[in-house]
C-alpha positions as a Markdown table, in Angstrom:
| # | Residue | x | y | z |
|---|---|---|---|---|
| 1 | Unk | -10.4 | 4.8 | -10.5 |
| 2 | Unk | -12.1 | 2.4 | -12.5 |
| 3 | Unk | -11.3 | -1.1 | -11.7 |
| 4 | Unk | -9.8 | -3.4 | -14.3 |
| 5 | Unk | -10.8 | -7.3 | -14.4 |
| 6 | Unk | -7.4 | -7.9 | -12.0 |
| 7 | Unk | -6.3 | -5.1 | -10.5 |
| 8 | Unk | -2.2 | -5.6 | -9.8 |
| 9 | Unk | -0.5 | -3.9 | -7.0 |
| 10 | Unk | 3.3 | -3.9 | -6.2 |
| 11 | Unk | 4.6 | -2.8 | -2.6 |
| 12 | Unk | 7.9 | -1.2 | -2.3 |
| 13 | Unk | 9.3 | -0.8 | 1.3 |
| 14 | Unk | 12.1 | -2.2 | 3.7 |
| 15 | Unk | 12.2 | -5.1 | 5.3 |
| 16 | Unk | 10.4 | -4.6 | 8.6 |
| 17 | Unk | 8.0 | -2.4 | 7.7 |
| 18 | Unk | 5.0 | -4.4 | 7.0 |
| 19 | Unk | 5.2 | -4.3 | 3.2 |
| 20 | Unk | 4.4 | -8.2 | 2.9 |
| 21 | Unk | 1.8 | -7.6 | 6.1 |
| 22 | Unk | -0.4 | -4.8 | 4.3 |
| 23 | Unk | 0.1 | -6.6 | 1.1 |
| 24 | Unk | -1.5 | -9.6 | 2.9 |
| 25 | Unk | -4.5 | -7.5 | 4.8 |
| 26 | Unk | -5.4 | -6.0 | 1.6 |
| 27 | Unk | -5.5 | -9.4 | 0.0 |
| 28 | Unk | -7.9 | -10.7 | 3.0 |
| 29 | Unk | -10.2 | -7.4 | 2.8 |
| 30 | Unk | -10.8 | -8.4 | -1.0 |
| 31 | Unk | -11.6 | -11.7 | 0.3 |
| 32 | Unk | -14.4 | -10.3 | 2.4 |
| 33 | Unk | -15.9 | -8.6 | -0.7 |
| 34 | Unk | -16.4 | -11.7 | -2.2 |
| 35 | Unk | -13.4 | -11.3 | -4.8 |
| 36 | Unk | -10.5 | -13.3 | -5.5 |
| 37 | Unk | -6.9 | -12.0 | -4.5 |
| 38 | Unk | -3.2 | -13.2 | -4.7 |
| 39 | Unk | -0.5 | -11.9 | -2.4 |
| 40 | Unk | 3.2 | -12.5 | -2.1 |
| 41 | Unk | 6.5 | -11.2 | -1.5 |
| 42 | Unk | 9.2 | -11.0 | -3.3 |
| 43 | Unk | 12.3 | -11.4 | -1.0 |
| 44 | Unk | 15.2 | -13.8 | -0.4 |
| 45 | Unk | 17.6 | -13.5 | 2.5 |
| 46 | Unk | 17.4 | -10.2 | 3.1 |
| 47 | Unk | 17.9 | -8.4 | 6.5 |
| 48 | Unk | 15.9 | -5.9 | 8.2 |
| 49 | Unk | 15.8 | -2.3 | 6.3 |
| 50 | Unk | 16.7 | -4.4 | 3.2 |
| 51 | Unk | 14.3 | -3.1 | 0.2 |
| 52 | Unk | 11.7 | -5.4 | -0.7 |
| 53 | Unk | 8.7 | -6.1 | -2.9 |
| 54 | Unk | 5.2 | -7.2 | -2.4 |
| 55 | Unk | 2.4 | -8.0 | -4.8 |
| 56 | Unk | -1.4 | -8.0 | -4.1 |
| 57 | Unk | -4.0 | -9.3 | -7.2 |
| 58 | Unk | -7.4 | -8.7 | -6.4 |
| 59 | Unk | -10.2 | -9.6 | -9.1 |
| 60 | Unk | -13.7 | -10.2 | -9.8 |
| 61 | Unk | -13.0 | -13.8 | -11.5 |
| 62 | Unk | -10.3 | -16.5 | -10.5 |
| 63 | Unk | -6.4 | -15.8 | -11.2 |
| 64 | Unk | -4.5 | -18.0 | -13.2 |
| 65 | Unk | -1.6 | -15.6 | -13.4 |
| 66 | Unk | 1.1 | -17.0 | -11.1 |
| 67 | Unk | 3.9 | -14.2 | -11.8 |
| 68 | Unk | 5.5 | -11.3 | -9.8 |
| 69 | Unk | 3.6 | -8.2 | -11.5 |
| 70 | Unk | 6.3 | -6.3 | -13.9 |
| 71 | Unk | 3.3 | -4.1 | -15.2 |
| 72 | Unk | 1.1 | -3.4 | -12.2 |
| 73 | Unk | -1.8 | -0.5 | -12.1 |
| 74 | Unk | -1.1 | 0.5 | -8.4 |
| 75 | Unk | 2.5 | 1.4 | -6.7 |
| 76 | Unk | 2.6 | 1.8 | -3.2 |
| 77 | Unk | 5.9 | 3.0 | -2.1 |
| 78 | Unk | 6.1 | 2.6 | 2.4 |
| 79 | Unk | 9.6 | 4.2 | 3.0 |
| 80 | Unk | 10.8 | 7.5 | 1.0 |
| 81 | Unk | 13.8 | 7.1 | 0.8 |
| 82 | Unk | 13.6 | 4.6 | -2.3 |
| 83 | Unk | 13.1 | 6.9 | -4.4 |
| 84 | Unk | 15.4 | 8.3 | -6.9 |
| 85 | Unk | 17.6 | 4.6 | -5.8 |
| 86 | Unk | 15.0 | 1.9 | -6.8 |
| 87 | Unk | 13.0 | 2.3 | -10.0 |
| 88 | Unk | 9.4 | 2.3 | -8.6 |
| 89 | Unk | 7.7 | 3.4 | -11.5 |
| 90 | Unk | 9.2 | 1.0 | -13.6 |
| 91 | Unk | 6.7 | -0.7 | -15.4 |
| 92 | Unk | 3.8 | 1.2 | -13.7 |
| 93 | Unk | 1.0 | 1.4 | -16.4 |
| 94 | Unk | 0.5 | 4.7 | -18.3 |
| 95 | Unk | -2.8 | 5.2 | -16.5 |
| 96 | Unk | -1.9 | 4.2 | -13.4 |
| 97 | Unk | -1.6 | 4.9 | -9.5 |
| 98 | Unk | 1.8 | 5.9 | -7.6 |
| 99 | Unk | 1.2 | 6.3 | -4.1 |
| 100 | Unk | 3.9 | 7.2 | -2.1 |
| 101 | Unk | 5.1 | 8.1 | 1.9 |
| 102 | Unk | 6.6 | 11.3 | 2.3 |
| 103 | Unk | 6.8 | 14.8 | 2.8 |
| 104 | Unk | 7.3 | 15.8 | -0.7 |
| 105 | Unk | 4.2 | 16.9 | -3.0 |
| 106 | Unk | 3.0 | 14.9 | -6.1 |
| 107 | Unk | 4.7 | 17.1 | -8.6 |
| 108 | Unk | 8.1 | 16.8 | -6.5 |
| 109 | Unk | 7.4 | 12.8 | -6.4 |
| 110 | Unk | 6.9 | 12.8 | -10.1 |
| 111 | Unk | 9.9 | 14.7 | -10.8 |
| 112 | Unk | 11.6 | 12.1 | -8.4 |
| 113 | Unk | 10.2 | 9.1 | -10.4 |
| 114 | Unk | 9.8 | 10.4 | -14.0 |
| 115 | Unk | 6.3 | 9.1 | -13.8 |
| 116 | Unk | 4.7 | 12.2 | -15.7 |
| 117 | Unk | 1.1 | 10.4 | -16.6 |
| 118 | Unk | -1.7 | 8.6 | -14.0 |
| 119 | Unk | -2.1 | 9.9 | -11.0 |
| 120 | Unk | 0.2 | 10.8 | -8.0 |
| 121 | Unk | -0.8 | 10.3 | -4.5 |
| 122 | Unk | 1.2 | 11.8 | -1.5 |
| 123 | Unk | 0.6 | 11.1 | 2.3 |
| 124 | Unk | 3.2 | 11.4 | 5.3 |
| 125 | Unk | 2.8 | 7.9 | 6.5 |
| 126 | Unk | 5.7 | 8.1 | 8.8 |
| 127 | Unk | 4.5 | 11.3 | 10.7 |
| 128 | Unk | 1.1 | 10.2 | 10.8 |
| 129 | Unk | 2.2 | 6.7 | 12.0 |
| 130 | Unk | 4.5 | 8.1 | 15.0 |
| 131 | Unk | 1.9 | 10.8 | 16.4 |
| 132 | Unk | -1.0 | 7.7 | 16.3 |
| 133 | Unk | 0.9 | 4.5 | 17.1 |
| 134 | Unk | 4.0 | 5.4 | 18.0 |
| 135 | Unk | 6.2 | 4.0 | 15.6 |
| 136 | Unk | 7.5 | 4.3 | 12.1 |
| 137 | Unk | 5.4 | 1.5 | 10.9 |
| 138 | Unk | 3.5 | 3.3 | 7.9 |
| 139 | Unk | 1.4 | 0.0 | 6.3 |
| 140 | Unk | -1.7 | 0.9 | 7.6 |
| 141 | Unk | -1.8 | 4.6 | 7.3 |
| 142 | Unk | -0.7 | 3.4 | 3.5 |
| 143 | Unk | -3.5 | 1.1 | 3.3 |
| 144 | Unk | -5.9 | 4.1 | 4.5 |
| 145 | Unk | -4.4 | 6.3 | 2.0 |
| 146 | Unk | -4.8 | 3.5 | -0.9 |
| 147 | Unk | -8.4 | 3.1 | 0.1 |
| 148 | Unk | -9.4 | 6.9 | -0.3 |
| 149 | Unk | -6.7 | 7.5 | -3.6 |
| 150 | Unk | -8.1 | 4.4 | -5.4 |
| 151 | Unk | -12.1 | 3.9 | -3.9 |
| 152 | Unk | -11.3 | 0.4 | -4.0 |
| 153 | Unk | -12.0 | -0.5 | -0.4 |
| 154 | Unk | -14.5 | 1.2 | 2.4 |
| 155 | Unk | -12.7 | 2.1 | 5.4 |
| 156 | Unk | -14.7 | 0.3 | 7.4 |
| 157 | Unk | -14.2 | -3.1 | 5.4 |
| 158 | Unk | -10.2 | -2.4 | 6.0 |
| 159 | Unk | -11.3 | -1.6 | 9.7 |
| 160 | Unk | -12.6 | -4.9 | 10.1 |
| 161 | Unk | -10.2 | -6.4 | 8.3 |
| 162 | Unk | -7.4 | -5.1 | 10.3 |
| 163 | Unk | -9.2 | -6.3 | 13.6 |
| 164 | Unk | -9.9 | -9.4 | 12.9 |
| 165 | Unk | -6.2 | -9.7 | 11.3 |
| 166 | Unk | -4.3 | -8.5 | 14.6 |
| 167 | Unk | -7.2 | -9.6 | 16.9 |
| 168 | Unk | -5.1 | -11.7 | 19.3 |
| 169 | Unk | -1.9 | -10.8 | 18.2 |
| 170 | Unk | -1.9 | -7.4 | 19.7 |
| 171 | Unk | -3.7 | -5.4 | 22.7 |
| 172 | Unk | -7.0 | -3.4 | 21.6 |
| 173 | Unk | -5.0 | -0.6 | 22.2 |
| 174 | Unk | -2.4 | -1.2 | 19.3 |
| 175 | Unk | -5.2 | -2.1 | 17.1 |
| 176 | Unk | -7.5 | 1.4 | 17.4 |
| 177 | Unk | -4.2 | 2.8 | 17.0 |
| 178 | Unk | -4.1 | 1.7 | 13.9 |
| 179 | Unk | -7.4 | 2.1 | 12.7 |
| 180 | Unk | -6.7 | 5.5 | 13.7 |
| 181 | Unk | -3.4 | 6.5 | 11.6 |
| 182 | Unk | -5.2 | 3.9 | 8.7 |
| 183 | Unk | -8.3 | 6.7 | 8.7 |
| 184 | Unk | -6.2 | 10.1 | 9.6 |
| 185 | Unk | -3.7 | 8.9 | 6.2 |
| 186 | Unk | -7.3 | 8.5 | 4.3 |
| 187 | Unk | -8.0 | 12.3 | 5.2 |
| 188 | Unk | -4.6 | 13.7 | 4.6 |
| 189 | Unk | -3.8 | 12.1 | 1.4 |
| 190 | Unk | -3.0 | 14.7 | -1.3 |
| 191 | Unk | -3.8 | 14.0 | -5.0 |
| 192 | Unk | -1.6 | 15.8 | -7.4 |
């Protein structure tokens, strides 16, 4: 993928699931490359499984844009079951990235979305994220998977990234854990 001046990233997901979190590691690994990043949420009083967005900038140069993104290059979309009932493509540009969790294909997805140019990037998140950590938290399997669809990130900046991020938040244990589904969601990501 080539990398515009201000590459603009929307999260779709449900409340709980670490949309706003992964939208905020991603922000910090950019930081650590030296570039400039915005991330926010878009939520109000929502409850937990409530969908949500997320937006991540990330540039080369300083952001002045202080706007949700209506016309972003990448979609991520953490929790299948949004499509076909919230519009993620919407706006998505022409040459853009969808990246989605689940068990469907890319052609299936498309189909799904209507999003018939750009690429389409498939990875079961949820499966991946239950057999490493445990739980059905997919944002850093996604995050894995949007490193290897997009080359914007080495896995080993997003490692470190996440490390330092859940350092002493969580055990060593939870952390590798995720390291591990981040890099298993990088391998298993299919491009169609």
């Amino acid at each position: 993928m080539s990398k515009p001046d201000c590459l603009e990233i929307r999260w779709h997901g449900r409340g709980g699931q670490g949309v706003v979190t992964a939208g905020k590691l991603l922000a910090e690994t950019a930081l650590g490359t030296g570039q400039y990043f915005q991330a926010f949420p878009d939520y109000g009083p929502e409850r937990m499984g409530a969908p949500i967005r997320a937006f991540t900038r990330i540039s080369s140069k300083p952001i002045t844009i202080h706007s949700q993104i209506e016309e972003p290059n990448v979609v991520l979309v953490l929790d299948p079951t949004l499509l076909g009932t919230v519009p993620v493509a919407e706006g998505l540009k022409e040459d853009g990235t969808l990246l989605v969790n689940t068990s469907m294909g890319p052609a299936e997805v498309r189909e799904v979305t209507g999003f018939h140019t750009g690429k389409v990037f498939t990875v079961n998140a949820s499966h991946i994220a239950i057999e490493e950590m445990g739980r059905e938290i997919t944002n850093t399997p996604m995050l894995g998977a949007l490193a290897q669809a997009t080359g914007l990130f080495d896995m080993g900046d997003l490692a470190e990234q996440l490390r330092a991020w859940f350092g002493k938040k969580v055990s060593t244990k939870v952390i590798e854990a995720n390291v591990r589904a981040m890099e298993r969601a990088a391998k298993e990501v299919i491009e169609g």
